[in-house]
N, C-alpha and C positions, 0 to 999 in steps of 0.2 A: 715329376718328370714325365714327358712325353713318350707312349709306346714306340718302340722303336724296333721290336724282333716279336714275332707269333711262330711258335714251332708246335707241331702238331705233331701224332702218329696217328696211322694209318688204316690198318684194320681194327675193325671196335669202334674207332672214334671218327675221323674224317672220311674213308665211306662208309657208305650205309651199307643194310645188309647183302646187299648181292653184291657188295667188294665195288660198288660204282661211285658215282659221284655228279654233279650236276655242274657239268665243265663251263657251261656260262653263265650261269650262277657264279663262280669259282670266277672265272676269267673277269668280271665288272669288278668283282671284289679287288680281285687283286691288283687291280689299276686303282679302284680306289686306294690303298696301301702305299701303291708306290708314287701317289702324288703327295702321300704323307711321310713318304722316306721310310715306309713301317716294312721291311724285311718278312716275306714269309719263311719257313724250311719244315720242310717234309724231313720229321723222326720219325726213322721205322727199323725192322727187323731184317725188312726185304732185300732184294739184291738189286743191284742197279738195272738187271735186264728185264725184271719187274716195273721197274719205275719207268724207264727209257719209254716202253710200251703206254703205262696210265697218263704219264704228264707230256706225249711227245706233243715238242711244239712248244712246251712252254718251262724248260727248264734251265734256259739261258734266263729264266727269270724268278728263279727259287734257287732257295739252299738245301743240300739235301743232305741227310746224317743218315745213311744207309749201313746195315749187318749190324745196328743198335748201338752205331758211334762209332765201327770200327772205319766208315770211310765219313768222312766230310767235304763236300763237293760245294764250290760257291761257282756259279755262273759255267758250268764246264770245267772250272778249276780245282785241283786237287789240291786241299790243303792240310790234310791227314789223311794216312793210311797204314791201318796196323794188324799187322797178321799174326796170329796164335803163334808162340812157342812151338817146336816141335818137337821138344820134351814133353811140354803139358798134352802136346797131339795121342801122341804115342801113350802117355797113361792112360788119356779119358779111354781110347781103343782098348787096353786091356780091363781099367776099372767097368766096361758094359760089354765086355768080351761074348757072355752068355746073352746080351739082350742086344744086340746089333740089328735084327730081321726085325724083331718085335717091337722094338720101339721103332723102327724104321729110322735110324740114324740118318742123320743128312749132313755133308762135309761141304760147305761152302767156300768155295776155292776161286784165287784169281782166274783161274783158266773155264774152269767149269764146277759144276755141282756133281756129287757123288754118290752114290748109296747102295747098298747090296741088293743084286738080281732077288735075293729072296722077300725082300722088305714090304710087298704085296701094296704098294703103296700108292694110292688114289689123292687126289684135290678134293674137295665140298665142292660144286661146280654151284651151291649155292649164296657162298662168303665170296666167291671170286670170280670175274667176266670168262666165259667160257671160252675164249679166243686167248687168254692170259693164262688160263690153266692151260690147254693145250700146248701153249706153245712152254711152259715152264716143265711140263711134261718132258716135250721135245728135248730140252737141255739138260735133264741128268744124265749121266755118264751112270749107267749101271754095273757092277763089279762083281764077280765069285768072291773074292778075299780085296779085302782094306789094302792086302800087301802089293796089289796092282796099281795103285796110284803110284803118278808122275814123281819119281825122282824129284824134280825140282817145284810140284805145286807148292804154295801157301796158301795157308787158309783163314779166311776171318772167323769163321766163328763154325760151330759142331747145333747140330739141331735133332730133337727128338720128338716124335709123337705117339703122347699116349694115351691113355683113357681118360677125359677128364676129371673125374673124380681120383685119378692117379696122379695129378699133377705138383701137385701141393706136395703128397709125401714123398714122390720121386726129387723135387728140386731139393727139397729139407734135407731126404738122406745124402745126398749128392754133396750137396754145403756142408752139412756135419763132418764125413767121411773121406773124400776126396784129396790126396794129397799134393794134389799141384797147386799152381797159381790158375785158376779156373774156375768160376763162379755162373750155375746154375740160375736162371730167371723164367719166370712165366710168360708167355706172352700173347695165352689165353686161346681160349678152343682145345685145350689139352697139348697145344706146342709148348715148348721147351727150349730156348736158347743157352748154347754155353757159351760163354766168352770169355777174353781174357781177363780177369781180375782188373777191378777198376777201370777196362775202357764199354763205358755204357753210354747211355744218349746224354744221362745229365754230366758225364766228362766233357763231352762234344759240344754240346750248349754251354756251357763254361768255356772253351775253346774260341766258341764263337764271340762270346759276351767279353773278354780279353781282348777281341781282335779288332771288333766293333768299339772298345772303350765304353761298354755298358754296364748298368749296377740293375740289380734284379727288378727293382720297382719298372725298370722299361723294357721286361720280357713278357710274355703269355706264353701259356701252355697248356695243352692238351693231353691228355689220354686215359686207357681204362685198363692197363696190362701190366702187372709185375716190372716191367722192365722199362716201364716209363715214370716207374719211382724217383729215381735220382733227378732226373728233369723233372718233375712234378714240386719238388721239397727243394728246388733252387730257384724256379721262377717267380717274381713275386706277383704275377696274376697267374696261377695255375688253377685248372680246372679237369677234375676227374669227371668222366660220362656219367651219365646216367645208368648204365649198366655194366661199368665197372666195379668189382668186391671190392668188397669192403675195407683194405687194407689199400688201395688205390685211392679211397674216397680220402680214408685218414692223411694219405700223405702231401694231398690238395685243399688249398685254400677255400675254392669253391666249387659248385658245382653246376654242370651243364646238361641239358637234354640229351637224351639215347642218341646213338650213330645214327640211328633209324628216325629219326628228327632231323634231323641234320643238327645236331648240336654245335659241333663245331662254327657252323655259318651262324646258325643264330646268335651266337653270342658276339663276333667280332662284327656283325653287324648293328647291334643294340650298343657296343662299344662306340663305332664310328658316328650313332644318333645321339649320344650321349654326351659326344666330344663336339656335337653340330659338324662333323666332317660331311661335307652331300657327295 
């Protein structure tokens, strides 16, 4: 059967390492795609006012699975949206009660982003366009106490950053211990996504693949981070990066060149030579 959906994420795998991309490289591509009805979508972890920013201009022409499946957006349309319990809220707050600064929690909210004034917390201005950190800078809401947040926000999902080499055993204890509906994911550089139990990006591609009347053999996929597992082990052309670990690699079919290759492009371009697509 004929490809028909390529879902990708985003940091790691589709830009390269300065968090960019090569937008008319990208742009020919994607016309070539859509003269073959092949669907792109942008999976990632990000917030929409991230994306708004990197893809402006061309998102009435992507599908985006943004906060790691908790929104799915097609053409400017909302077609899912799911925000954390606020039981499970309120336990993850007291289960990291003592590491709230330290990790530098991040509460990812309809309204705005959150995080405590003491959280000392910086962007890499190397993983991401310095006008994109800036301005994501600009939109945290900084807080003395968690207890000052908006009476009526929601939230998609709880984010943590910590030491790399602390990532693995912070998500592991979190999953062992934790007694909400709330499942811990890596999503590389020492982030930390919580979400709500079973809504991740391979929910959201499943969502899509339903909606579309699609069977896996006419998906692709991309990524290199924890939490593009589920999407990895449902599509059936998935490909973990080159620089993704190795528990990423295992849960994809095959495998593609580093972000910093452009891997992504290289392979759905070798695809479209392969299919004689010009």
């Amino acid at each position: 059967m004929a490809l028909k959906l390529i879902a990708s994420d985003m940091d790691g795998t589709f830009l390269d390492g300065r968090g960019d991309y090569d937008r008319q490289r990208f742009e020919r591509l994607l016309t070539l795609l859509e003269e073959q009805d092949i669907k792109f979508a942008v999976a990632t972890g990000n917030s929409m006012p991230r994306l708004e920013m990197m893809f402006d201009g061309l998102l009435d022409r992507l599908i985006v699975v943004a906060e790691n499946g908790s929104q799915l957006i097609e053409n400017g349309r909302t077609l899912v949206r799911h925000t954390v319990a606020k039981a499970d809220l309120e336990r993850f707050l007291v289960y990291f009660s003592d590491k709230l600064a330290e990790y530098k929690v991040m509460l990812s909210g309809l309204q705005a982003t959150y995080m405590l004034k003491d959280s000392r917390f910086t962007i890499e201005s190397t993983m991401i366009k310095p006008e994109q950190a800036a301005f994501l800078m600009d939109s945290i809401i900084t807080l003395s106490d968690f207890s000052q947040l908006p009476a009526d926000e929601q939230f998609f999902k709880m984010s943590l950053q910590v030491p790399n080499e602390k990532d693995a055993e912070v998500t592991a204890d979190f999953n062992a211990n934790f007694s909400g509906s709330l499942t811990a994911t890596a999503s590389g550089y020492g982030g930390i996504d919580i979400i709500q139990t079973g809504w991740h990006k391979g929910r959201a591609l499943a969502e899509l693949m339903r909606y579309y009347g699609l069977t896996a053999n006419q998906v692709m996929a991309f990524g290199d981070g924890g939490n593009d597992i589920e999407m990895l082990q449902l599509a059936g052309f998935s490909y973990a990066m080159a620089n993704a670990p190795k528990n990423v690699k295992e849960a994809a079919r095959f495998s593609a060149p580093s972000h910093k290759e452009a891997g992504v492009f290289q392979v759905i371009e070798d695809y479209l030579k392969r299919t004689d697509i010009k």
